[in-house]
C-alpha positions as CSV (number, residue, x, y, z in Angstrom):
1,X,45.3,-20.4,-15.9
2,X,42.8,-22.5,-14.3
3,X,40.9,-24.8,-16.7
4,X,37.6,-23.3,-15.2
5,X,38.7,-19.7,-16.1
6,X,39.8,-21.0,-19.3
7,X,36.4,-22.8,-20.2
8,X,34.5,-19.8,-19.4
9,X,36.8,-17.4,-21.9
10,X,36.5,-20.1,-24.5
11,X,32.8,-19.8,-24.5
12,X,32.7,-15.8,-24.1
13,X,34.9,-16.2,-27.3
14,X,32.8,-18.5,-28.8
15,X,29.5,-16.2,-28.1
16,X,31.5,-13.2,-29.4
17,X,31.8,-15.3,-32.7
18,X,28.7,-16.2,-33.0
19,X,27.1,-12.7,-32.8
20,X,29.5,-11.7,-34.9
21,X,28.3,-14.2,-37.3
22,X,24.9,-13.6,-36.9
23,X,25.4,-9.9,-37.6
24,X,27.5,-10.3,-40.6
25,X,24.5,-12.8,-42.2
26,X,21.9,-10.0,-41.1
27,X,23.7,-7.1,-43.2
28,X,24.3,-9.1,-46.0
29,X,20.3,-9.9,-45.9
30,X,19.3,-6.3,-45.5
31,X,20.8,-4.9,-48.6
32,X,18.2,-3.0,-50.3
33,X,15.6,-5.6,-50.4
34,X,12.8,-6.1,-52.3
35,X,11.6,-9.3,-52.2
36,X,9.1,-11.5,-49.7
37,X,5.7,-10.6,-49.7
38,X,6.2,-7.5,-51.1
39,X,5.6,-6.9,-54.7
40,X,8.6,-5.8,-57.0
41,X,8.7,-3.4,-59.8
42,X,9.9,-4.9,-63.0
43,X,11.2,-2.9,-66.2
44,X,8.7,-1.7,-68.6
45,X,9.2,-2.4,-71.4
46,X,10.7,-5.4,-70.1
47,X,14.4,-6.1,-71.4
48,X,15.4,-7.8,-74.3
49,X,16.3,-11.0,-74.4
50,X,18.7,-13.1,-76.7
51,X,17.1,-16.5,-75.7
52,X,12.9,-17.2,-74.4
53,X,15.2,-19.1,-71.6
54,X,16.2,-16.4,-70.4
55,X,12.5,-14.4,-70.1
56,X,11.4,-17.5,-68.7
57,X,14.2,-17.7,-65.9
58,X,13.9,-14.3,-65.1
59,X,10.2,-14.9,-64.2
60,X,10.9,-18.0,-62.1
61,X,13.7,-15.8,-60.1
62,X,11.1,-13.4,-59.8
63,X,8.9,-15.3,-58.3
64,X,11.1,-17.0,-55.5
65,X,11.0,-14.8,-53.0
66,X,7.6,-15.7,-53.1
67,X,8.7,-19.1,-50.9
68,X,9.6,-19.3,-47.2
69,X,13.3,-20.6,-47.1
70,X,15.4,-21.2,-44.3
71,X,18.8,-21.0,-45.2
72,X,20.8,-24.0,-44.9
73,X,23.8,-25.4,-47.4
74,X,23.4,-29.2,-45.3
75,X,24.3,-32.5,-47.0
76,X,21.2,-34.7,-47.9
77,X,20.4,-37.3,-49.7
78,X,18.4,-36.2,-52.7
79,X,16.9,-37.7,-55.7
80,X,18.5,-38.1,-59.2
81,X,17.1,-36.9,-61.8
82,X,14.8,-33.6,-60.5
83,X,15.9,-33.9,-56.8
84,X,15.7,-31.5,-54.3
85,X,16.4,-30.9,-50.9
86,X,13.3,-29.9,-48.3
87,X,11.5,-27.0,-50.0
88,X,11.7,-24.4,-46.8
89,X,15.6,-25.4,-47.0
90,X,18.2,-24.3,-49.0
91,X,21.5,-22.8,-50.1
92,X,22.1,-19.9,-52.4
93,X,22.8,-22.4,-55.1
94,X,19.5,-24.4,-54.8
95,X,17.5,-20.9,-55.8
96,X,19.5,-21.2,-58.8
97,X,18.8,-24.6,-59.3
98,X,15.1,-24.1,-58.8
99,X,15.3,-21.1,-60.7
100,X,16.2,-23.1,-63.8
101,X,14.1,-26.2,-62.8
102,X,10.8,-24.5,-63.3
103,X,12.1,-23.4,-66.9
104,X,12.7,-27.4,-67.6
105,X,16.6,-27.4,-66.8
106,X,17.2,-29.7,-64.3
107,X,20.8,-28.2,-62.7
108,X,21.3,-31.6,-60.9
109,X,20.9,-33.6,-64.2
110,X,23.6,-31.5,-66.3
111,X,26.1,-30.9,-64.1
112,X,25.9,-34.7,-63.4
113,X,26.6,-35.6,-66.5
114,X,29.5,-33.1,-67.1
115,X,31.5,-34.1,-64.2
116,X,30.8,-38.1,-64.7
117,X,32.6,-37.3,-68.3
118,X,35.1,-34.7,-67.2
119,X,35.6,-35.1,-63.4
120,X,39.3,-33.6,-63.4
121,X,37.6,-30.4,-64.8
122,X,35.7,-29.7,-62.1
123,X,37.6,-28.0,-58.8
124,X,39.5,-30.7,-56.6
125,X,38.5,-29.2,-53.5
126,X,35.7,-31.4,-51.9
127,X,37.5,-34.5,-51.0
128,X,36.0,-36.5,-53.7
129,X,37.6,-38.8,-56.0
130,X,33.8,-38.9,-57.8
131,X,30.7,-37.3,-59.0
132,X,27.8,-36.9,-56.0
133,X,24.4,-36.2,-57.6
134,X,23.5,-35.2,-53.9
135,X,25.6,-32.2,-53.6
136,X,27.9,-31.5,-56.6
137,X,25.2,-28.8,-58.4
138,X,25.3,-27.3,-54.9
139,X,28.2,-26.0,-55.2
140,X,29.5,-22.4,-56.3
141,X,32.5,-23.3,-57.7
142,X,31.1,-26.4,-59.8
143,X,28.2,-24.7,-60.9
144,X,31.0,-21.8,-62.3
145,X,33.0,-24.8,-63.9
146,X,29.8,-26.3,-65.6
147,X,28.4,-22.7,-66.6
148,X,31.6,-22.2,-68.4
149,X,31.8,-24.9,-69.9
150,X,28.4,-25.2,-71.3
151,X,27.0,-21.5,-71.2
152,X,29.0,-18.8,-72.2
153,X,31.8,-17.1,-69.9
154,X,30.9,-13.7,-69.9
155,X,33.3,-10.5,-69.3
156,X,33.5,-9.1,-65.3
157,X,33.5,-5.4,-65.4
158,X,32.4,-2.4,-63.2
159,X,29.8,-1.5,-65.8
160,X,26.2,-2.4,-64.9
161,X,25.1,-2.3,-68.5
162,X,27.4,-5.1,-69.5
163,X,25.1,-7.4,-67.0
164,X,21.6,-8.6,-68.3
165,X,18.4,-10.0,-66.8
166,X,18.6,-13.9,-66.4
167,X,22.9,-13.6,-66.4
168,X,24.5,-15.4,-63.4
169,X,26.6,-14.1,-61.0
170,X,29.0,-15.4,-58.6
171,X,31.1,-13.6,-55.6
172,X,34.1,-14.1,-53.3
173,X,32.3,-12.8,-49.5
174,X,36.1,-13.3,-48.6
175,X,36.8,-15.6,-45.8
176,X,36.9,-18.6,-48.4
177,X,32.8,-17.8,-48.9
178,X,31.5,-18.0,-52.3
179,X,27.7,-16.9,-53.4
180,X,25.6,-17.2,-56.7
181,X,22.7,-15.3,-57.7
182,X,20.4,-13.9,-60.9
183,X,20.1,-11.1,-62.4
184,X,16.3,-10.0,-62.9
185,X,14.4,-7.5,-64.8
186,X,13.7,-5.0,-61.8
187,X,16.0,-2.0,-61.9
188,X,18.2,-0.9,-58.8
189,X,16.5,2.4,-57.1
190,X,19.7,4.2,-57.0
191,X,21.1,3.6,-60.3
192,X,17.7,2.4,-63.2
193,X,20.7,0.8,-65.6
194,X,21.1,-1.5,-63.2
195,X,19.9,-4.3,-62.5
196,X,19.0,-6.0,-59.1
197,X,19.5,-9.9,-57.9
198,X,17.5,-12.8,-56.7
199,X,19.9,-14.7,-54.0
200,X,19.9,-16.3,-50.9
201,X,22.5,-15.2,-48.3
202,X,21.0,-16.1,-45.2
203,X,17.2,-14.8,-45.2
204,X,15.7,-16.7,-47.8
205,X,15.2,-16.1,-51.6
206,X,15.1,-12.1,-52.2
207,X,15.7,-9.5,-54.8
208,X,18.4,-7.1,-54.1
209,X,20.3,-4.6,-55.5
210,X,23.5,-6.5,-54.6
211,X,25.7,-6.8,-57.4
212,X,28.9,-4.7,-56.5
213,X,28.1,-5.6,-53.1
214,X,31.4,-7.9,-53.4
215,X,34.0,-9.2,-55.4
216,X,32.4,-11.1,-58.7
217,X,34.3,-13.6,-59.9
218,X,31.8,-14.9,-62.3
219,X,29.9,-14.2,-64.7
220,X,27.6,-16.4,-67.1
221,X,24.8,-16.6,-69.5
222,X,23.1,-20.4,-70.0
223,X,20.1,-21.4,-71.7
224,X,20.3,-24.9,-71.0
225,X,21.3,-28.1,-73.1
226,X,21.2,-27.9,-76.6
227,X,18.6,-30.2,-78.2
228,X,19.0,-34.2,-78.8
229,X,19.5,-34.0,-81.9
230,X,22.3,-31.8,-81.5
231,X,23.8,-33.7,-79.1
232,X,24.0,-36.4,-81.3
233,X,25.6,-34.5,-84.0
234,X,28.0,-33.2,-81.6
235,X,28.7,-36.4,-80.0
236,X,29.0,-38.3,-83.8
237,X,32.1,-34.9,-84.3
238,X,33.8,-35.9,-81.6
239,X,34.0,-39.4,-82.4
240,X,35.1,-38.4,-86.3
241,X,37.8,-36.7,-84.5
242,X,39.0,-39.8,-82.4
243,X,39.3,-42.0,-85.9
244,X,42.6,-43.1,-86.5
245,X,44.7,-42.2,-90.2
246,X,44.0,-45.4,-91.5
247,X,40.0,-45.1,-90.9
248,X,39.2,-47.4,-87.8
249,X,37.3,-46.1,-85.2
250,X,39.4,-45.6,-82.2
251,X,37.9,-47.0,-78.9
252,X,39.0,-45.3,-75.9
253,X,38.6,-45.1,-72.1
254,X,37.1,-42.1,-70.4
255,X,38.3,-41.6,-66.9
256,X,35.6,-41.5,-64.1
C-alpha cells in the first residue's frame, strides 16, 4: 500500500474513533437529566438521614449542577490543603470532592494522609512509588480504597431501596473506565424508590437517574473524619497495641 493511501485510512480511522467517542460521551450525558439551570424536584418529606453530614452533602450535590464545568480529568498542580483544580474544570471525582468540601471535608486532605501512612493499600496502578496531593483524590479507585477504609463499605445489590441520599457510588463504563457519583434526595421519574445521581460524565455536573446505568462496583457511606479528640484516642490504641510484653514502647518505622 502506498504510504499516502495509508495516511489517509489512518486518519478516516482516527475520525471514525473520534465520533465514536464523542457519541458515546453524549449518551452517557443525556440520561434522564435533571440538572443545569433547571430546577429539580427533591423528596418531601425529605429522607432520613443517619448523620447531619449527610443532609448537608446532599444539598451541596444538589446544588452543583448549578456550576458551568467542562469536563476534563487533566493533571495540574494544585494546592495542599483545600486545593482545586480551575473551577469550570473537572473530572467526575472533583464533583465529589467539592461536594464534600463545601460540607468542611476536604477530600484532598484525608486521602492524603491515608495513603502517606498506608501507601501499599492504595491500588498500584498509577506508576507511583508515592503519595501526589495533586491527583491521588482524583482518582476512582483511590477514592474507593480510602471510602472503605474510613467510611463504611456498603452492600451492592439490584435493589434501589438499599441506596440512600448522600451514599457514593462507583461504576465500571467497561473499557478500563471507572466513574463516581452521589446519590441525592430527588426521586427517579420512573421508579419514586429510587433515587437519582449528581455526576460528571462528560457534560458537567448533573442529576440523573443513572444508577443501574452500569456495572457498580462501589458502594459507600462517609461522614468525614472523626473528631480530634478521637483521633487521639484512637492513635494512643494503636500505640498500646505496639508495646512490647515487658512494657516498653515499641518504636517502629512506617513505610512511605
Amino acid at each position: 500500500m502506498h504510504p499516502a493511501q495509508r495516511f489517509f485510512i489512518n486518519c478516516a480511522l482516527l475520525a471514525l474513533l473520534i465520533i465514536g467517542l464523542a457519541c458515546n460521551r453524549s449518551h452517557f450525558a443525556s440520561l434522564g437529566s435533571t440538572g443545569g439551570a433547571h430546577p429539580v424536584a427533591r423528596a418531601t418529606p425529605k429522607p432520613t438521614y443517619t448523620s447531619p453530614v449527610l443532609e448537608q452533602l446532599v444539598t451541596a450535590a444538589v446544588e452543583r449542577p448549578n456550576h458551568h464545568v467542562q469536563y476534563d480529568g487533566s493533571y495540574y498542580q494544585i494546592a495542599y490543603p483545600n486545593g482545586d483544580v480551575p473551577e469550570d474544570r473537572g473530572a467526575c471525582t472533583d464533583e465529589v470532592v467539592r461536594a464534600y468540601r463545601a460540607v468542611g471535608v476536604d477530600l484532598q486532605k484525608e486521602v492524603h494522609e491515608d495513603m502517606q501512612a498506608n501507601f501499599a493499600a492504595y491500588p498500584q496502578r498509577f506508576g507511583l512509588t508515592q503519595p501526589d496531593t495533586n491527583i491521588d483524590h482524583r482518582r476512582v479507585p483511590n477514592l474507593m480504597t480510602f471510602f472503605a477504609r474510613k467510611g463504611q463499605q456498603l452492600s451492592i445489590t439490584n435493589n434501589p431501596a438499599d441506596y440512600a441520599p448522600g451514599d457514593i457510588v462507583t461504576w465500571d463504563l467497561g473499557q478500563g473506565q471507572t466513574h463516581i457519583g452521589i446519590l441525592v434526595d430527588v426521586p427517579s421519574d420512573e421508579d419514586a424508590a429510587r433515587w437519582q445521581l449528581m455526576h460528571n460524565i462528560g457534560a458537567g455536573p448533573q442529576i440523573q437517574d443513572v444508577l443501574f446505568a452500569w456495572k457498580i462496583t462501589g458502594h459507600y457511606r462517609y461522614t468525614g473524619p472523626p473528631p480530634t479528640n478521637d483521633r487521639r484516642t484512637q492513635t494512643n490504641s494503636n500505640a498500646n497495641h505496639r508495646r512490647d510484653a515487658d512494657g516498653t514502647q515499641q518504636t517502629r518505622r512506617e513505610n512511605h
